[in-house]
Structures are given as C-alpha cells and as structure tokens.
N, C-alpha and C positions, 0 to 999 in steps of 0.2 A: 474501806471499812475499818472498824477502829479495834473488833473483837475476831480473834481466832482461837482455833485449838490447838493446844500440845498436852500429848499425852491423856485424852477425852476430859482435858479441862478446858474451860474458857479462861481468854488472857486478853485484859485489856491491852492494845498497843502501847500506852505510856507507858505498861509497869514490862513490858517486851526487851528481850536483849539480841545483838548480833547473833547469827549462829547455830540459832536453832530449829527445828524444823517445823514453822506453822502451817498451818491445814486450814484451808475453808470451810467454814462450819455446813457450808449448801450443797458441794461437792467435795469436797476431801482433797483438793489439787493445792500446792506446794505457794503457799503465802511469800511476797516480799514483803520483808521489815522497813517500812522508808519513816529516819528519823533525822530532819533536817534541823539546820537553825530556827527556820523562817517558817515551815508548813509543820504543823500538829502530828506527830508520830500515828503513823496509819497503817493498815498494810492491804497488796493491793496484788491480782493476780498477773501471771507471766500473760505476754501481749495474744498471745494466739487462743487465751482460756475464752469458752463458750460458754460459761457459768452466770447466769441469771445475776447476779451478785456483783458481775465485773462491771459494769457501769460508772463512767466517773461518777465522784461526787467533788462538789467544789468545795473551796476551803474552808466558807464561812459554812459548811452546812456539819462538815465535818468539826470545828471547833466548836460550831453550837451543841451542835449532838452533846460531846465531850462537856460542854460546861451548862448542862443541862443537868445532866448525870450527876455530877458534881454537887450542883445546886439543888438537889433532891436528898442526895443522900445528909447534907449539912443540914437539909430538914429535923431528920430522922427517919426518913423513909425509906423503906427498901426498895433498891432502882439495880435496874439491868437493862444494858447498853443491846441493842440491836436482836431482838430477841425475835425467831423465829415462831408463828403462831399458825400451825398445821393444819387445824379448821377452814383457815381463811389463806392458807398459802403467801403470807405474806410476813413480812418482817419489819418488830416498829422500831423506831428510833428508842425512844426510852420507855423501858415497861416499869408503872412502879407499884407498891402494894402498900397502902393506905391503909393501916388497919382492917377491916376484912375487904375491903374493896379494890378491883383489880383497877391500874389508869393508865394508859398511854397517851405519850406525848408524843406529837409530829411534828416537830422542825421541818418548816415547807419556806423552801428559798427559792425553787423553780417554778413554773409555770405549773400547773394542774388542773383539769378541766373539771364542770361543775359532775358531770356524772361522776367521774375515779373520786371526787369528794366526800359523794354521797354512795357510794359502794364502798368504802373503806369507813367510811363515820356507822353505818350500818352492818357493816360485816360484826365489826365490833361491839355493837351495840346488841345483837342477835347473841353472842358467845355470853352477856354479862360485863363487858367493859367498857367502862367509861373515858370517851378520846375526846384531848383536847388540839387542839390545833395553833403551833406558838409560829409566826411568820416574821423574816427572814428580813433584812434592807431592804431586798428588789422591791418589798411591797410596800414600801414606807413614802413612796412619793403617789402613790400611786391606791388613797385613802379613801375617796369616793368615786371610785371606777368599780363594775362591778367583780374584777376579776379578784379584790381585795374585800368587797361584801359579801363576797360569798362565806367567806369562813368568820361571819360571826355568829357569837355563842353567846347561851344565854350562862353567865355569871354570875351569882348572889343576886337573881331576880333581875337583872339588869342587860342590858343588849351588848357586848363587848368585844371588841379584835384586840388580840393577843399576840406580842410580839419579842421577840429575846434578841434583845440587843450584846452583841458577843462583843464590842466596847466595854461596855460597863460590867458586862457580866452580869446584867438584872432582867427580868421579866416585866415589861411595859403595856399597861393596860388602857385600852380608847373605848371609851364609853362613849355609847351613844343614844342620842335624846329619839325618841321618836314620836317628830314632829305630825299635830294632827289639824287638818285642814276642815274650819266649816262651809258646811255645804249650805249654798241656794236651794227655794223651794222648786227652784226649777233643775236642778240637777237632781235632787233626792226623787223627785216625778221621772224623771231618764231610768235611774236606777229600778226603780219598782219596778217597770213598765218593760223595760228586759229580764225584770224576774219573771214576771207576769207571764209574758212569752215562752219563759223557758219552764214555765211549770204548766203548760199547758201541750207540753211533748211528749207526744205519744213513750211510753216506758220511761220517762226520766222524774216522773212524778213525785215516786218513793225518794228519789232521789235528793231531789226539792226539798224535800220535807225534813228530810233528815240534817241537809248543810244549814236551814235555817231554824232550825231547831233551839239555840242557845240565841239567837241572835237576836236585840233588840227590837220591840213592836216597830220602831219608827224602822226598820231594813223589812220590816215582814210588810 
C-alpha cells in the first residue's frame, strides 16, 4: 500500500522516513517502510497480518497508483491516494474532487471478473461518484478479447478503453467505432418473428411493450 498513518495523519510512502511507527489505516497493525532502489517506496504488513489490506500488489499497479496521483494533482485537482469508502466497504486507488463532483480512478492490472466490475462501477455510482477505469500492460495485447471490453466507457460521447501507461507517465485513450452491419429482408423477418413470439407470452407482454417502445418501426 503506498498511504499509512502516524500520528492519526495520513502519509504518503514517498514523503515516509526510516524509524517511525506507521499504522494500517484498516487495522491499526505496525507498517514496514520498504524503500528500494528499483521498487517505488510502499509499505507493507509483518507476514503473519490477517488484515484485508495485506494482499500483494504488483509493481506496475503500485507505481501506477503513485503516478496517477501525481498526474491529477498537476491538473489542479484535488486527489487522495487509496481512500477508504465505508458505504461500500471498499478502498479506491485514486479519489479525486473536480470541482463539486466526486471521481475515482481504478488502476486495474489484474484479472477481474465481469460481475466485481459491475458491483464496484455501481456501488459507486449509487453513493454520487463518478469511476473511471485506467487499465494496466496485462491488458494491452489482449484488446479485442472480451476480458479487456468489458471496461469500456463511454468518454465525450464516444466508446473508449482507458489505459496509463507507467512508461510514459500518460493516460492513453482507444476509441472505438462501433461497426453497424445491414440487414437482409430475410433476417429482419427472423428478427420480428421471435418478437412476435415473445410478445405473445403469457405475463411478458407489458414487458414487450415497454423494451420496444423507443425503438425504430422497422424493429416493431
């Protein structure tokens, strides 16, 4: 993790010295300071803690974090490193505050399934906050598979995967077109023809009515 407490203040790791006594902000248990050449000053609990919190994290997810942070506050926005959020029992990578609006950013370098996607984009959406989703290398080769379409977002109108490349230090944005196929007069007769079925089921009727309701005469 890269934020602890001393003294019921929060302390980033980078601005952190030897020697002092940091505290888990999730449980209150005795923080190591690990500040290498090579890995991004972190700190991280003694081997035997049961604290929800001890979970590795890998390196690029932890320097992204950190130059996320970074790269918000050089906005001018106001940003906070790993901020616990009690409604939703969970803690985001970067919280920031945009003028009156609240925003977290998720740095996602690991695997995550589409439901934890969509109970976490929701959680937050329920409280008032607006989550964006910035993804990681693993998912860079791996661009039209759907474990990498899942997290796009719609951006100034536009369909977009959102990525933070910890190279450059930038936020890299993939727009995407969304290709529309014409239909045969014999596919559009398929299509009807399983409406047609399905609006003739018992209780789903209202139901019918109501999905087709905005939708083009030639789909009714």
């Amino acid at each position: 993790m890269l934020v602890a407490k001393l003294n019921d203040q929060f302390i980033n790791a980078t601005d952190a010295c030897q020697g002092k006594n940091y505290c888990c902000p999730e449980c209150g248990a005795h923080l190591i300071l690990k500040h290498g050449q090579r890995k991004i000053a972190h700190f991280a609990h003694q081997g035997n803690s049961g604290c929800v919190l001890r979970e590795g994290e890998s390196y690029e997810h932890l320097l992204g974090k950190q130059q996320i942070f970074e790269w918000a506050r050089k906005k001018g926005w106001q940003a906070e490193l790993e901020v616990y959020i009690p409604q939703l029992e969970q803690r985001a990578d970067v919280f920031l505050r945009i003028g009156g609006q609240r925003v977290v950013i998720e740095f996602q370098c690991s695997p995550l399934s589409l439901t934890a996607l969509q109970k976490r984009t929701l959680g937050y959406q329920s409280i008032g906050i607006k989550c964006y989703w910035f993804l990681g290398s693993p998912y860079k080769q791996k661009l039209n598979q759907r474990q990498t379409q899942k997290f796009i977002q719609l951006v100034n109108q536009q369909y977009t995967i959102m990525f933070w490349d910890t190279k450059a230090k930038i936020l890299r944005l993939v727009k995407l077109a969304i290709k529309e196929k014409p239909l045969s007069l014999k596919e559009v007769t398929h299509d009807y023809r399983i409406l047609h079925r399905l609006s003739l089921l018992q209780g789903i009727n209202s139901c019918i009515k109501e999905f087709t309701r905005e939708l083009p005469v030639i789909c009714h």
